[in-house]
C-alpha positions as CSV (number, residue, x, y, z in Angstrom):
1,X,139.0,-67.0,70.8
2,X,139.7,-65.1,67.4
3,X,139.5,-67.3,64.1
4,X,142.7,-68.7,62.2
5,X,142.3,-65.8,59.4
6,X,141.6,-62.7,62.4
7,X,145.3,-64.2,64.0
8,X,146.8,-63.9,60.7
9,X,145.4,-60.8,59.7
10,X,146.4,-59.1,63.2
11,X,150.1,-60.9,62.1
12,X,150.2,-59.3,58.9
13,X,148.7,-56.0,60.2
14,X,151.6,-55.6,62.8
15,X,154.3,-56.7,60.0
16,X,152.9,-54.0,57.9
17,X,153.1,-51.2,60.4
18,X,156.7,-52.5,61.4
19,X,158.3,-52.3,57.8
20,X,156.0,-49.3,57.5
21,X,157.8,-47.6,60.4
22,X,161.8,-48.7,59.0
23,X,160.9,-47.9,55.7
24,X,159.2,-44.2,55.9
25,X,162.7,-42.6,55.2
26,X,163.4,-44.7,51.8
27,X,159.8,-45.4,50.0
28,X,160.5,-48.4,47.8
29,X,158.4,-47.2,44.6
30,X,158.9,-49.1,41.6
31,X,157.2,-49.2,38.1
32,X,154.3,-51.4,38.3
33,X,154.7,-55.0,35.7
34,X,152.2,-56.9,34.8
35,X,153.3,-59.7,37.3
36,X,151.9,-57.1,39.9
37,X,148.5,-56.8,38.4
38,X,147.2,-59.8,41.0
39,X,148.6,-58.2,44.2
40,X,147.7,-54.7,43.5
41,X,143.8,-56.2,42.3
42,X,143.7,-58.1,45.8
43,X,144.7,-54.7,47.5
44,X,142.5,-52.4,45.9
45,X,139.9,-55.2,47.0
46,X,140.6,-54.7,50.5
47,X,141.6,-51.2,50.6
48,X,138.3,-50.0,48.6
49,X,136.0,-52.5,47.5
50,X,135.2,-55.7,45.2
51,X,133.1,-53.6,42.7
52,X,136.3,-51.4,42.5
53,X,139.1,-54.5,42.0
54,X,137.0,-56.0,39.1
55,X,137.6,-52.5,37.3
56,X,141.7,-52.4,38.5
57,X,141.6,-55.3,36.9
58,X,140.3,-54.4,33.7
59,X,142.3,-51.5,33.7
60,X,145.6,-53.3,34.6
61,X,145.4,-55.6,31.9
62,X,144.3,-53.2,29.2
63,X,147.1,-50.6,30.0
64,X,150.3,-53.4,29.8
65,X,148.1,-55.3,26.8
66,X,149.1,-51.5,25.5
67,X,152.5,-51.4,26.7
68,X,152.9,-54.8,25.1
69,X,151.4,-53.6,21.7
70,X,153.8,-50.3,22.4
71,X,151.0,-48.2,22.9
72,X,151.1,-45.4,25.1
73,X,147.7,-45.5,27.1
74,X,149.3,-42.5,29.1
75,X,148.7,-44.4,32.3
76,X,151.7,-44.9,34.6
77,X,151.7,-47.2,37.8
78,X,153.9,-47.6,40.6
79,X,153.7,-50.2,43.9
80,X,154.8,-49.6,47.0
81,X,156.7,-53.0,47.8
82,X,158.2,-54.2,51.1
83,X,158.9,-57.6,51.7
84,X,155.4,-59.2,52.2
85,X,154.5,-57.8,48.8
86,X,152.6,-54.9,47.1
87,X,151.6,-52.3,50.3
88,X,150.4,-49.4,47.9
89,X,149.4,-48.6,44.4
90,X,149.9,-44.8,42.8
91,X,149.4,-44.1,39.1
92,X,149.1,-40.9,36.6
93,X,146.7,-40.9,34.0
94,X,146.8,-38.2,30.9
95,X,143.7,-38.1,28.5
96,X,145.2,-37.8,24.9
97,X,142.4,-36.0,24.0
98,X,142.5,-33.9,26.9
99,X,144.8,-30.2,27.9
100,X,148.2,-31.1,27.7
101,X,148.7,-29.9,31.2
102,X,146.3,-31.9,32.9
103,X,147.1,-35.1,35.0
104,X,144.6,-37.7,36.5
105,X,145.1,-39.2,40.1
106,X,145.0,-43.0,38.7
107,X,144.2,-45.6,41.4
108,X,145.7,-44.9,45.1
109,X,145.4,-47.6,47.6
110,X,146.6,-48.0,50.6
111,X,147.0,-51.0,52.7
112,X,144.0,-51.2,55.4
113,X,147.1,-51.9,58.5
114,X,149.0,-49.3,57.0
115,X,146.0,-46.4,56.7
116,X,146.7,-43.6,58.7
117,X,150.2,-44.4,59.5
118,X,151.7,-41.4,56.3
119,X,152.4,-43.8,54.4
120,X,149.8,-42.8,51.5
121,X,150.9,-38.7,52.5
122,X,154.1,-40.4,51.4
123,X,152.8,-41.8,48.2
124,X,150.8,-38.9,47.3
125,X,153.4,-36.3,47.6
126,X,155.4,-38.8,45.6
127,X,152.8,-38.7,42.6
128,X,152.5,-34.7,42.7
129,X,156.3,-34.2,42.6
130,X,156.4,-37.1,39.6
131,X,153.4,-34.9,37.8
132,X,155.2,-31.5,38.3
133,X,158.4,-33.1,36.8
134,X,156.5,-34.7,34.0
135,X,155.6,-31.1,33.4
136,X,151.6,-31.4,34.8
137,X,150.2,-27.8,35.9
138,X,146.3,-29.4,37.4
139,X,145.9,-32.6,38.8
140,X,142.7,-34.3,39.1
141,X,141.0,-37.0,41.2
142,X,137.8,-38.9,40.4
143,X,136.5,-40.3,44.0
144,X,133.1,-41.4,45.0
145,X,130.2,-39.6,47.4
146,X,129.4,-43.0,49.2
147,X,130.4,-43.6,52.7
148,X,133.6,-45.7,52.0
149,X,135.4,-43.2,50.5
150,X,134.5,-40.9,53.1
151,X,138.4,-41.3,54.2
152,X,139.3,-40.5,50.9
153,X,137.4,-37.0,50.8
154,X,139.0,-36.1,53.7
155,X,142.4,-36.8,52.7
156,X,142.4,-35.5,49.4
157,X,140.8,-31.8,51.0
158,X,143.4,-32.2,53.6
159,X,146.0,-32.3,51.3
160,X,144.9,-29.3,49.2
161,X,142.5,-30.8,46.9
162,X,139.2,-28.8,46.0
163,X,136.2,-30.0,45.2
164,X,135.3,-28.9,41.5
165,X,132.1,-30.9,40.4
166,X,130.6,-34.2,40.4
167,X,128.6,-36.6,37.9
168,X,125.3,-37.9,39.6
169,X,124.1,-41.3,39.9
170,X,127.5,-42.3,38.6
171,X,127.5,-45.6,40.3
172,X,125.0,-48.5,40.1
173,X,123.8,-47.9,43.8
174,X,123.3,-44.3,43.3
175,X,126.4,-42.9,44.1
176,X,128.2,-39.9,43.0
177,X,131.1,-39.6,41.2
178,X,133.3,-36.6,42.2
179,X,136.3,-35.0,41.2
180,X,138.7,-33.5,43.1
181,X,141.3,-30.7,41.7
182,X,144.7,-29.4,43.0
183,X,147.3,-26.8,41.1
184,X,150.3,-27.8,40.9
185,X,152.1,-24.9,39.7
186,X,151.3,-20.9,40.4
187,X,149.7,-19.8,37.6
188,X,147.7,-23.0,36.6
């Protein structure tokens, strides 16, 4: 007989996939607030990994210490909310220091029911057209060689993205940081 939590989970999973399905035509994207920071921490936790939710967190609460100081950190996060709570997480990140036309992928998450259903086509197509109006020509993506993000790879070359260099032994267990790169305009 499944455990208490595996019943709940498989509850949650098919409430996901339902409000997934009604709410495919109208994606509810709003601005992330601080008073999302736990919700999208505990989703990057299941959608990626631990190691991966200790740094959203860090991030999260640097980037709206920022905001609070009125300090552009030129991050911007949105959640995908339905009404069990945060689904998805999108953000934009531009380096100051950086070319003015460039744009970071900044943490995209997924909820694990709701992988594979378009939902994160949906978010990412969101994020390019909020780049190109922002007035972005490159966007980049920092993603990891390890087997996890396997699904990750995949989606991001299925979706255009090119493969433009990596940073070895990035991660304590040996993994490889890589970066992705799409153009978001002709001539960029």
């Amino acid at each position: 007989m499944p455990s208490r939590a595996h019943r709940r989970a498989k509850v949650r999973n098919a409430s996901v996939c339902e409000q997934l399905t009604t709410s495919l035509v109208s994606l509810p994207l709003f601005s992330m607030g601080d008073n999302d920071i736990e919700a999208v921490v505990d989703l990057i936790g299941r959608a990626m990994n631990q190691q991966e939710a200790v740094q959203a967190e860090m991030t999260f609460e640097h980037h709206f210490k920022c905001a609070q100081a009125r300090i552009n950190d030129g991050r911007q996060y949105f959640v995908l909310k339905l009404e069990i709570g945060v689904v998805g997480v999108v953000g934009l990140h531009h380096y100051s220091w950086g070319p003015s036309q460039n744009i970071w992928l900044a943490w995209f998450a997924i909820e694990p029911a709701a992988q594979g259903s378009g939902f994160g086509q949906l978010l990412l197509d969101a994020i390019i057209q909020r780049a190109q109006e922002c007035g972005y020509a490159k966007l980049f993506i920092e993603t990891y060689s390890t087997a996890e993000f396997g699904k990750a790879r995949a989606f991001y070359r299925s979706n255009g993205f090119v493969r433009v260099g990596h940073v070895k032994g990035y991660l304590e267990d040996g993994g490889h940081m890589v970066v992705f790169y799409k153009a978001l305009t002709h001539n960029a």
